[in-house]
KOLZA-19270 format. One record per atom (N, C-alpha, C): x, y, z; atom name; residue number from 1; residue in three letters. Coordinates in nm, 2 decimals. Layout:
<vofis>
x_y_z_atom_nr_rest
X_Y_Z_CA_NUM_ala
...
</vofis>
This chain:
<vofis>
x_y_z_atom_nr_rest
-1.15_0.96_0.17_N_1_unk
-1.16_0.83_0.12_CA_1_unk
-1.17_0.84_-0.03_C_1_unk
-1.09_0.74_-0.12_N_2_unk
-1.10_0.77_-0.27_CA_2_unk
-1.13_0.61_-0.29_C_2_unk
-1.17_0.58_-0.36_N_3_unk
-1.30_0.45_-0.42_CA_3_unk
-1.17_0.46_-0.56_C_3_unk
-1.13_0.33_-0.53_N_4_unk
-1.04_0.29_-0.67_CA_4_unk
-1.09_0.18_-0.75_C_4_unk
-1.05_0.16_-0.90_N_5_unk
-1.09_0.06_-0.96_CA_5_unk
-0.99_-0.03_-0.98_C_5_unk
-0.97_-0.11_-1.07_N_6_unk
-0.82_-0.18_-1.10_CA_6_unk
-0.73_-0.08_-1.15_C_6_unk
-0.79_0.03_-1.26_N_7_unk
-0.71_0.13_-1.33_CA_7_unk
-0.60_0.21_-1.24_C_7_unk
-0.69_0.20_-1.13_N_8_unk
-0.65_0.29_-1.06_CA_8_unk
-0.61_0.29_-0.93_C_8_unk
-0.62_0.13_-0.87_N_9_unk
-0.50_0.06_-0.79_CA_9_unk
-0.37_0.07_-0.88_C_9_unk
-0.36_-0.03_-1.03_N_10_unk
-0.25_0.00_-1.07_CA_10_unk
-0.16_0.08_-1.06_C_10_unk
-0.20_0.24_-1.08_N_11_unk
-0.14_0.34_-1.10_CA_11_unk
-0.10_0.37_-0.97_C_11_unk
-0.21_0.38_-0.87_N_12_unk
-0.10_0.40_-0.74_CA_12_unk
0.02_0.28_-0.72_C_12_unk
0.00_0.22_-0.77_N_13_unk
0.15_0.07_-0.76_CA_13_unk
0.27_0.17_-0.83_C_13_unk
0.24_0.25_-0.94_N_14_unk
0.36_0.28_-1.02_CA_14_unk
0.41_0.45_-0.96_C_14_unk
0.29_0.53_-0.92_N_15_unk
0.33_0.63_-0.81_CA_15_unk
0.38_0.63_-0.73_C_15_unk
0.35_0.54_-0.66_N_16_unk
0.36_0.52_-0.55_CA_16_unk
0.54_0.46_-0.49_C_16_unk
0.61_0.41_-0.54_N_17_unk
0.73_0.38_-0.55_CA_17_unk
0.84_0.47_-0.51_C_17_unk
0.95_0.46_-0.43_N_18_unk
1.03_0.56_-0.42_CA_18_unk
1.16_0.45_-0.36_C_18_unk
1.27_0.49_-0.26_N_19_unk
1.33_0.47_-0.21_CA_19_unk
1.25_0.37_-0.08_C_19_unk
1.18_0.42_-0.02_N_20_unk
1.13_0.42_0.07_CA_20_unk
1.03_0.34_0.10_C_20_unk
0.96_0.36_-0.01_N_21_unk
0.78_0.30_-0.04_CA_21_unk
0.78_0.19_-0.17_C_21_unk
0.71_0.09_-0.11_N_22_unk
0.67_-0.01_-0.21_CA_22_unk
0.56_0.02_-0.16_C_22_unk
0.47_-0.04_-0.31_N_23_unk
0.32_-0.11_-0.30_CA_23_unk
0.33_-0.21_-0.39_C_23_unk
0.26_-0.35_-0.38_N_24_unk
0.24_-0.46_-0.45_CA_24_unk
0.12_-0.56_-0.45_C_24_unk
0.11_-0.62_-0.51_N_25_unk
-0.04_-0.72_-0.49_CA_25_unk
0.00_-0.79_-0.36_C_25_unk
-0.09_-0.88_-0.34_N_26_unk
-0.09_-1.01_-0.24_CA_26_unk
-0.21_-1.04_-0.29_C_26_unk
-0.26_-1.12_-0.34_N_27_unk
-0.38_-1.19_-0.44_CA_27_unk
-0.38_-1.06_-0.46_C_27_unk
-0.58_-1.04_-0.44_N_28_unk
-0.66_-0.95_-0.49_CA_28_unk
-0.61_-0.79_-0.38_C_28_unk
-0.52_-0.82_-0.26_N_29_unk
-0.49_-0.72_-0.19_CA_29_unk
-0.38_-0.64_-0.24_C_29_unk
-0.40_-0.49_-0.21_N_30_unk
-0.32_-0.40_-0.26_CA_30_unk
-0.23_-0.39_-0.11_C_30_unk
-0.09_-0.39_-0.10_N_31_unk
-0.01_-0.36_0.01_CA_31_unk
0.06_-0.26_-0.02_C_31_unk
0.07_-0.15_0.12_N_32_unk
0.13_-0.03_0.06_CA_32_unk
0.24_-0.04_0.20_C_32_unk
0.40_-0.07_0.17_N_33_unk
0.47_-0.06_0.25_CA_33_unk
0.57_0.05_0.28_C_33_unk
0.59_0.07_0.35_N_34_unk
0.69_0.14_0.40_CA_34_unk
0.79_0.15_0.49_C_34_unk
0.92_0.14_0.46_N_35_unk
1.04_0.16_0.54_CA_35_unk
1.03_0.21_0.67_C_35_unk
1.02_0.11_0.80_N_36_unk
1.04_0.23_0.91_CA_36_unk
1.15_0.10_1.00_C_36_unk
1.18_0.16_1.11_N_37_unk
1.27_0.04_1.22_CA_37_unk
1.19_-0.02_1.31_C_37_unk
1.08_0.05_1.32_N_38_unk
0.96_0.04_1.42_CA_38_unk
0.90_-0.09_1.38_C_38_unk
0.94_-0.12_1.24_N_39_unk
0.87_-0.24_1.20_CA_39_unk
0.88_-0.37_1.26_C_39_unk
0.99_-0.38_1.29_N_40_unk
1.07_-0.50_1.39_CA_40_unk
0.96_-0.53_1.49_C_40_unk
0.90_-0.43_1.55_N_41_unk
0.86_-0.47_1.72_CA_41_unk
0.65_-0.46_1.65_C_41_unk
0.65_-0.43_1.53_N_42_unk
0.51_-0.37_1.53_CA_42_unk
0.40_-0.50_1.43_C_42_unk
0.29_-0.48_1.47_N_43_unk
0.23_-0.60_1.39_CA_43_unk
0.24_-0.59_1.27_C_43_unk
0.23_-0.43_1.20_N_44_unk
0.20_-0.47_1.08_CA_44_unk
0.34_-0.47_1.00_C_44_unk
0.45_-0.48_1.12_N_45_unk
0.58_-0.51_1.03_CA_45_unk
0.64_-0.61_0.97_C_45_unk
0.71_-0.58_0.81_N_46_unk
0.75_-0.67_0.75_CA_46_unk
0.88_-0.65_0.73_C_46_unk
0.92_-0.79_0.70_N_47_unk
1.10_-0.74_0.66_CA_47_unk
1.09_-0.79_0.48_C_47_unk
1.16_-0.67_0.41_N_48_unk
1.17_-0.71_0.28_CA_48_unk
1.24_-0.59_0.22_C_48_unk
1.34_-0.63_0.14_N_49_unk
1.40_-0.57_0.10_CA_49_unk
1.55_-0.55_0.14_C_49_unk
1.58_-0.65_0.28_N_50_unk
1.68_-0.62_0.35_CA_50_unk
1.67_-0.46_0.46_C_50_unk
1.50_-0.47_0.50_N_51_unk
1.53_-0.38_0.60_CA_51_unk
1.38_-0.40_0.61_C_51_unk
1.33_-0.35_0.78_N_52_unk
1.22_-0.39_0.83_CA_52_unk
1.14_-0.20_0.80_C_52_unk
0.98_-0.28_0.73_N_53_unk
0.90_-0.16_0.75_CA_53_unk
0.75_-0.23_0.80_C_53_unk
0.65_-0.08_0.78_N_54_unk
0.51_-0.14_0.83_CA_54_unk
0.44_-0.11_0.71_C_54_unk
0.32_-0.20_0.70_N_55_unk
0.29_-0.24_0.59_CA_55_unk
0.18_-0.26_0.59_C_55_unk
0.05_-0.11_0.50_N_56_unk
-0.10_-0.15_0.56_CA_56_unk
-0.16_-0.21_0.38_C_56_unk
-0.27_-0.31_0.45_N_57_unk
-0.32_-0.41_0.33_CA_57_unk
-0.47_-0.32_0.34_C_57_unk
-0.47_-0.35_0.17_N_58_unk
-0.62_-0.29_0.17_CA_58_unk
-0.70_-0.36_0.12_C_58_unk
-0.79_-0.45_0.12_N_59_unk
-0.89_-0.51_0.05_CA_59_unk
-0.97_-0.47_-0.07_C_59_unk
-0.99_-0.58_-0.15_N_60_unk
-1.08_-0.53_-0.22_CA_60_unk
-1.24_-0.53_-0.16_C_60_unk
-1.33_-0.47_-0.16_N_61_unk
-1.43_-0.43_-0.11_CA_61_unk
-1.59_-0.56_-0.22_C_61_unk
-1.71_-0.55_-0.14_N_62_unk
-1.77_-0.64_-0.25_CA_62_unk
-1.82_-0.62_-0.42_C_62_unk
-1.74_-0.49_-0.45_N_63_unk
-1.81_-0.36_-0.52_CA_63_unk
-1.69_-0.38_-0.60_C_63_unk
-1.61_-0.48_-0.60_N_64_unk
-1.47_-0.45_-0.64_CA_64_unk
-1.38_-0.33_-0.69_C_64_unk
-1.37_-0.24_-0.53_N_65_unk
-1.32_-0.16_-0.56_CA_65_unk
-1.21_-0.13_-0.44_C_65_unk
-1.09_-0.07_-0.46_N_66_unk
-1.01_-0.04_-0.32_CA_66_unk
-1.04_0.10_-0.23_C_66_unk
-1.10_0.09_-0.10_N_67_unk
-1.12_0.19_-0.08_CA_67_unk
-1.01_0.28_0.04_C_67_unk
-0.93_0.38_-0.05_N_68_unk
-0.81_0.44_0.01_CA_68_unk
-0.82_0.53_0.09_C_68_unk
-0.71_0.52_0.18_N_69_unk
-0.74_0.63_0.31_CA_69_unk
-0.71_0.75_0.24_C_69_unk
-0.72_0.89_0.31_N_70_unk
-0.72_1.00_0.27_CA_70_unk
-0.55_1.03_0.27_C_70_unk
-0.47_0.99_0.33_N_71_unk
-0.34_1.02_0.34_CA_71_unk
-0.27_0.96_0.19_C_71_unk
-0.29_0.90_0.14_N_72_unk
-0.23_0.81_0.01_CA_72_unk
-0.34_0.92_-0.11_C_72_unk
-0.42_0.98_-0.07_N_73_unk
-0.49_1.09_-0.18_CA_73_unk
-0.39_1.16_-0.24_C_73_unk
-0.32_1.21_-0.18_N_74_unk
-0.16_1.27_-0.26_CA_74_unk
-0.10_1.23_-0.40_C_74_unk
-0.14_1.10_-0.41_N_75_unk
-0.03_1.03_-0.52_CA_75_unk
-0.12_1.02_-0.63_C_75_unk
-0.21_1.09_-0.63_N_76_unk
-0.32_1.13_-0.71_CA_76_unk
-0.34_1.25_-0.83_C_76_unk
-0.25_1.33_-0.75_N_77_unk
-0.25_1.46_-0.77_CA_77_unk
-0.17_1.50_-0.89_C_77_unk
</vofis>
């Protein structure tokens, strides 16, 4: 788990980007999506972009901070 600030939500927004992968606000929530087909049939799927992915939201926490799973630690590095 990595404990983010604003500085450092932002920056995963601008690493974070590829073909594949969006991340964007929704208010104060960080969304980190991704391209899959699975998205069609699955809750956390969204269609955007002209093609359906799944798409996990992360809150901000009362400490105003985002706290990130260990798999998104990568884009760190």
């Amino acid at each position: 788990m990595l404990h983010l600030n604003i500085k450092g939500a932002e920056l995963l927004v601008k690493r974070f980007a590829s073909n594949n992968k969006i991340a964007y606000w929704e208010n104060y929530d960080l969304v980190l999506w991704s391209k899959n087909h699975n998205g069609y049939t699955n809750k956390k799927g969204i269609f955007k972009n002209n093609s359906w992915g799944i798409a996990e939201k992360i809150s901000v926490n009362n400490k105003g901070t985002w706290i990130l799973p260990k798999q998104y630690v990568k884009y760190f590095k």
